[in-house]
N, C-alpha and C positions, 0 to 999 in steps of 0.2 A: 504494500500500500504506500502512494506516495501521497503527503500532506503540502500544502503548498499554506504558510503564515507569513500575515505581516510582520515585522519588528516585535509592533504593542502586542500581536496576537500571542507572538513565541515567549517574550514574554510574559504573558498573563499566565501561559503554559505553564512555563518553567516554574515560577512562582508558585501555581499549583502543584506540584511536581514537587517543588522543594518542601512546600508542607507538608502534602502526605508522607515524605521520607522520614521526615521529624517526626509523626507521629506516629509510623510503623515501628520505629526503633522503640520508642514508650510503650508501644503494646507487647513489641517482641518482648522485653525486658521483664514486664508486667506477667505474662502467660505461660504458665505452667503445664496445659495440653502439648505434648510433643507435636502431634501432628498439623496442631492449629500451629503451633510456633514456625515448624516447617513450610507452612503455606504461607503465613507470611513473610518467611524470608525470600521466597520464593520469589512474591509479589516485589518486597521490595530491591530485590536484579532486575525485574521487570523494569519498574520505575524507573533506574539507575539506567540502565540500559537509551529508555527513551529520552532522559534528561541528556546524557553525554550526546545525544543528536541534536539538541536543541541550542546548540553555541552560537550564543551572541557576540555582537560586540562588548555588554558587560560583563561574559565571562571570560574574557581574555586578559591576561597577562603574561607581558614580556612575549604576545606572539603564542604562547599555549596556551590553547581552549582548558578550561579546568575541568576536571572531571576526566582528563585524557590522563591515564598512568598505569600504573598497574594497582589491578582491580583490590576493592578492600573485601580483608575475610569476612565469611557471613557466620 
């Protein structure tokens, strides 16, 4: 699937994107179901995944997109 955003639109995304992430890590943390925990970690590579596509001009420094590295443990 290709998505085609504005700036503000990719944006509003990311922004969205970076909340949920904040708030998967509180639930992961919180949840003691092994298999719920695993679904959300799951969810949130998902997340991470679609966020690292969405590099803006604000997530740049020095020239590398952030989010671009080697991946963190789940």
């Amino acid at each position: 699937m290709q998505l085609t955003l504005t700036d503000d639109e990719a944006t509003e995304v990311r922004d969205l994107i970076d909340g949920s992430l904040g708030d998967l890590s509180s639930e992961i943390a919180a949840t003691d179901e092994p298999t719920y925990r695993l679904g959300l970690k799951a969810r949130r590579i998902r997340l991470q995944s679609v966020r690292a596509q969405l590099v803006g001009p604000a997530d740049r420094r020095d020239g590398v997109p952030d989010g671009i590295g080697a991946p963190r443990a789940v």
